[in-house]
N, C-alpha and C positions, 0 to 999 in steps of 0.2 A: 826462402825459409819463411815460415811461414811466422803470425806477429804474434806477439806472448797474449797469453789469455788474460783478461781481465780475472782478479781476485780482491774477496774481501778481507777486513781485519782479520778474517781468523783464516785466511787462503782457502779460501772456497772459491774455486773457478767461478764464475757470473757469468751469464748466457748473453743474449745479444739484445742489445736495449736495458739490459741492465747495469746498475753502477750501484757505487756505496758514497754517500755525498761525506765530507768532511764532520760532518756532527754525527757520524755514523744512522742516521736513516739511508733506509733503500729505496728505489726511483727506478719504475720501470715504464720508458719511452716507448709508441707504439703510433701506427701512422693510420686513420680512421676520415675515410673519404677526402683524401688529400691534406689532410689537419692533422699536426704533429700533436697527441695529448700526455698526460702522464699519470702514474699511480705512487703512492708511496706507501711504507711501511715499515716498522721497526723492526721487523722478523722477515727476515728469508725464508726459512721454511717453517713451518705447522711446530715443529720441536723446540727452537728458538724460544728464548726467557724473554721477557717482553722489560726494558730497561724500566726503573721503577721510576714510577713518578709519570710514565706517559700512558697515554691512552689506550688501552686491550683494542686492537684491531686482528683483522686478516691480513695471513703472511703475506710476503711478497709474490711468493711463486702459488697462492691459493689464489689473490687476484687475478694474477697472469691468466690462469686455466679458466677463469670465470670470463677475461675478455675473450678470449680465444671463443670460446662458446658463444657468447653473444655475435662477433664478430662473424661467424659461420653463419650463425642463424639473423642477420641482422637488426641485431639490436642498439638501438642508441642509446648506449647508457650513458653517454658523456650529454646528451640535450636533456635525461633526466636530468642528471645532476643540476640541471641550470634551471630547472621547472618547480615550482612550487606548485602544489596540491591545488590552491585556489585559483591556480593559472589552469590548472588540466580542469577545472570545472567545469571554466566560464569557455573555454576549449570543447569540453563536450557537450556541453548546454547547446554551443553554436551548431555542432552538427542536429543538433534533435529539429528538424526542421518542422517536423507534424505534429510535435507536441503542443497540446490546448495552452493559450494566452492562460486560463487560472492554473491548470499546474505548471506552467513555468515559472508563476508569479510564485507559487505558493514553495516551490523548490529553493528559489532563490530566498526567499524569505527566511525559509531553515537554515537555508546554507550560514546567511548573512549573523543567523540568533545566533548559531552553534559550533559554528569553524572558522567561518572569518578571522577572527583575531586570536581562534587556539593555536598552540601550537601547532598540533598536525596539519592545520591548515596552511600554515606556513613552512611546514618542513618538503625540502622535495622530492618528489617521489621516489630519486631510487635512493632513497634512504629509510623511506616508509616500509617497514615490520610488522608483522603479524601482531608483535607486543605492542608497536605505535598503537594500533586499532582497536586493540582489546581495553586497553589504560582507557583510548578517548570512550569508549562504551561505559565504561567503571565510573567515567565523571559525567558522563548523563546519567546512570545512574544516581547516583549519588545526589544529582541536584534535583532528585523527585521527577525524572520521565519513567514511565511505565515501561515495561520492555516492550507492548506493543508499537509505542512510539520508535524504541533503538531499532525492532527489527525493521520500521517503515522505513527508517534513514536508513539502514542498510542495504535495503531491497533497493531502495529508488532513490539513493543520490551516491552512497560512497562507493561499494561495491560493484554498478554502473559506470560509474567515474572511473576505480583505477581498470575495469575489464576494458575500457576505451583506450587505456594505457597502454594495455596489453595488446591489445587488434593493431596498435600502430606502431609496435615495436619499440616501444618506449620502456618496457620492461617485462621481465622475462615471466614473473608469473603475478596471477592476484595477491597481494598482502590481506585483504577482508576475508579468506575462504576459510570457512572453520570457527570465524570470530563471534558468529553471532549464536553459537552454542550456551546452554545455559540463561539463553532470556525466550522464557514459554511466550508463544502468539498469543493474541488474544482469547480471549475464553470462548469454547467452542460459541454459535449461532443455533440455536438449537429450535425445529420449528414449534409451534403452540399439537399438543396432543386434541383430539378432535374433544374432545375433555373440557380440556385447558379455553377450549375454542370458544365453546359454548356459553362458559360458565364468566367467560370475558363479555360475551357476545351478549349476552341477557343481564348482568350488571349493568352495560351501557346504556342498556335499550331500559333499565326501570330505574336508574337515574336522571331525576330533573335538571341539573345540571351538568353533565356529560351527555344526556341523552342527543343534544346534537352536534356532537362528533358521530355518530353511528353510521350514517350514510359512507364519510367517507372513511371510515375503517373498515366497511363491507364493501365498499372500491377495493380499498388497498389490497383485501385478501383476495377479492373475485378477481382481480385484472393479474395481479402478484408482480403490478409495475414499481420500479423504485421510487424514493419520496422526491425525486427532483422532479420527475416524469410526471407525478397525481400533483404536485402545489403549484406546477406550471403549464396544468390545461385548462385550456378557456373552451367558450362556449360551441365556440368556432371547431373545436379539434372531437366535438362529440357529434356523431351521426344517429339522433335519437330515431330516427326513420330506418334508419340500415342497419340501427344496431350494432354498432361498432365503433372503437375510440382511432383517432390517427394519434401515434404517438410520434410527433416530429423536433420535437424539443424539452427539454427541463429547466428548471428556476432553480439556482444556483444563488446561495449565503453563503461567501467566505471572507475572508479578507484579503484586502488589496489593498498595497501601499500601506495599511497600518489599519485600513478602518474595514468594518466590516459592514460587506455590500449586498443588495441583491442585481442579481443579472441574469440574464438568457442564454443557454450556451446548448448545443445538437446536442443526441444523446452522448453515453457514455463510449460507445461506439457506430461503427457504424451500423451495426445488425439492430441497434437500438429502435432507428425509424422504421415502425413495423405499423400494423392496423389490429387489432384486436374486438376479436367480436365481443358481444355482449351476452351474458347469462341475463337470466329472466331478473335472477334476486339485483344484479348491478344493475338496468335496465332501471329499477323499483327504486334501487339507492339513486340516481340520478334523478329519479322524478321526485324524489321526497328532497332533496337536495336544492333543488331551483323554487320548492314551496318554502323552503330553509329561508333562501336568502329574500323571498319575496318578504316573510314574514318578520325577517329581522333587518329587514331594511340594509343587508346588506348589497349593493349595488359593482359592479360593473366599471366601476369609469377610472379606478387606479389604472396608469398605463407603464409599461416597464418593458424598453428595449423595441416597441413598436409592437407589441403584443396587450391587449384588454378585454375584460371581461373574465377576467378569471373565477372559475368556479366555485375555488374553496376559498374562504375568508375572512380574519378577524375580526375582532369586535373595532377592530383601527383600519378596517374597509381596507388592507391590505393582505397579499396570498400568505398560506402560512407558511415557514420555513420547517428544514431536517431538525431544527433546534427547537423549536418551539414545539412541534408535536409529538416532539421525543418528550420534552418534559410532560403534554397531556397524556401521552400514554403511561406514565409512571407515577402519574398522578392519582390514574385510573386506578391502577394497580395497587398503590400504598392505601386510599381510601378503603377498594374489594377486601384487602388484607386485614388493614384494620378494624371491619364490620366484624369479617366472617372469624376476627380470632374469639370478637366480644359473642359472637352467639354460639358458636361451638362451646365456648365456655359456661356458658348458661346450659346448654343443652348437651352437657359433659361429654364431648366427644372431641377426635384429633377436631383440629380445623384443615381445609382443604385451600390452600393458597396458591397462590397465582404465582408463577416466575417474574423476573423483569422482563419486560414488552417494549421492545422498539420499534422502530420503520422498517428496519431491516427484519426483522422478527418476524414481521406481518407478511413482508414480501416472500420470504422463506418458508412462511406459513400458506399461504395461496400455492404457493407451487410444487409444494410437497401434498396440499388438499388432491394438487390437478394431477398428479404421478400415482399417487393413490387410487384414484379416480380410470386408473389405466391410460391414460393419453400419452402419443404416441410421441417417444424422445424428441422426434426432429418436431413437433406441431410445439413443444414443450418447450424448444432451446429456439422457437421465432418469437412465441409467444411472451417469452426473458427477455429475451436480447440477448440472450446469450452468443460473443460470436463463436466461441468454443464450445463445441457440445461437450468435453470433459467436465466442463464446470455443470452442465446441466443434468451429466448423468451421477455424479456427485446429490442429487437428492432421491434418485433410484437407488441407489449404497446404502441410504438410511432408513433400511427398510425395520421397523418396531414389529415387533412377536406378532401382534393382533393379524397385520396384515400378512405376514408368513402363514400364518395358520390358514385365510381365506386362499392364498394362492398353491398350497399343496391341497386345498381339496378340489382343485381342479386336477388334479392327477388319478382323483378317485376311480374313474369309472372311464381312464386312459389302460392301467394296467391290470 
């Protein structure tokens, strides 16, 4: 004869591994790679009143079906539960084996400012919620980070973090997917209009004081290399004979350990070591460049990481950094602004103003010159660095009306 069925207080048969402990919680026993584990719950099933005063959980027999599923699909949800967020970090951190010494320095740093001692840093992960993620967004918000900051933490460190969760079966889906809605990127990058170009270009060139920066802002736009690439070439990486730059490293400002440093680190990838010929007008800016530093005594003998001679350089005989010439370019710009608003006004008309100009601006601005210019995607995406040509056909996308108009009258005397 076979044994009586387990039942609870209100005689409801109970399944196998199931019981009703004496305080009336329910416990469902279940055996996971030789290890005996358990689940509890005030509710047997989904309909179940939830006794007052205890905590709103999932029924008994909801969890059941959620291990069941894991269990088929291998999931370990019982080494979540034992895991805390800041442990799957410094977990996934360890597999990133190729990632650059400054952004591992500089990951660990955010991690350290912004989750370390949050909560969700310390909550573990299968307990982490779509709500956990969105709340931690809401208090960086809140404590004055721009959303382009939340969405950078998103991209590259939380949503990275639990996706590593998830490839090792640690849990069954991302909690970040969807969270980062409602915080806009940054403001588009938009390049300088051949306009905008000029009117930059010739401010530079008939100010006594700006006037030498010009050479290398007619680098920046002729070569359309990044600002680590142009502040950490030296004499050595120009072929004034061949005509061509070797682009084999950049000079890198960030912080490390708490101070902010300069260092030498390969390009941003590996497509970045390229050679780059020379236009006539960069050819011109290098040679009025090396009369620069003869004539401002700027010299040659800072040395930094086993590299000297750097080209471009302050009034403190040292290379400039992405911060420093970011603030001359905006400099630039506030002055042009503020002339051209007093003389438009004298001379009663709009004033024609400058947008904000950065490094990246410039770079953006050269490379959308060379696309316009017709030059062929792939000559285009060596000449970047780009190692994805998606990213570099993304300036072929931003094609402005003027040039539409030149490219359908090539169709003229086709049909």
């Amino acid at each position: 004869m076979a044994g009586k069925k387990r039942t609870d207080n209100k005689g409801r048969i109970l399944r196998d591994g199931e019981r009703q402990r004496s305080d009336g919680k329910y416990e469902y026993r279940y055996d996971y790679a030789g290890q005996r584990r358990s689940v509890y719950s005030w509710r047997l099933v989904p309909t179940d009143r939830n006794p007052k005063g205890k905590r709103d959980d999932l029924s008994l027999r909801e969890k059941e079906k959620a291990i069941e599923r894991d269990l088929a699909d291998g999931i370990d949800t019982a080494r979540a539960s034992r895991m805390t967020l800041n442990e799957l970090f410094r977990m996934y951190m360890g597999h990133k084996t190729k990632l650059k010494e400054k952004s591992r320095s500089k990951y660990f740093e955010l991690w350290q400012l912004h989750l370390e001692d949050n909560h969700l840093g310390k909550m573990m992960i299968g307990d982490i919620k779509k709500a956990s993620i969105q709340k931690f967004y809401t208090e960086l918000s809140q404590s004055g980070c721009s959303d382009s900051t939340i969405r950078m933490f998103h991209n590259n460190l939380l949503r990275p973090t639990l996706e590593f969760a998830v490839d090792n079966d640690l849990i069954r889906k991302n909690p970040t997917k969807g969270c980062i809605e409602g915080y806009a990127g940054s403001r588009k990058r938009e390049a300088l209009t051949r306009k905008e170009q000029q009117i930059f270009l010739d401010y530079v060139n008939g100010s006594q004081s700006m006037k030498i920066h010009l050479p290398m802002i007619q680098i920046m736009i002729g070569t359309a290399c990044r600002i680590g690439e142009i502040c950490g070439l030296t004499w050595a990486d120009v072929d004034m004979r061949g005509r061509c730059i070797h682009i084999t490293h950049q000079l890198n400002y960030d912080r490390i350990n708490g101070q902010m440093k300069y260092f030498i680190s390969t390009p941003k990838t590996n497509s970045g070591v390229r050679t780059i010929p020379m236009t006539d007008q960069v050819y011109r800016a290098f040679v009025k460049q090396k009369k620069l530093n003869m004539m401002l005594g700027r010299c040659g003998d800072y040395e930094l990481d086993g590299y000297s001679n750097f080209i471009f350089l302050n009034s403190n005989q040292r290379p400039y950094n992405y911060k420093s010439f970011n603030y001359i370019l905006s400099e630039i710009v506030k002055r042009y602004n503020e002339e051209e608003q007093q003389i438009a006004k004298k001379e009663k008309r709009k004033p024609v103003l400058l947008p904000a100009i950065s490094n990246h601006i410039l770079r953006h601005t050269g490379c959308t010159r060379m696309a316009e210019a017709g030059m062929d995607v792939k000559a285009l995406q060596i000449i970047m660095g780009h190692s994805d040509p998606s990213v570099t056909m993304k300036v072929y996308n931003h094609v402005d009306q003027e040039r539409l108009k030149k490219e359908i009258k090539k169709m003229e005397y086709v049909i």
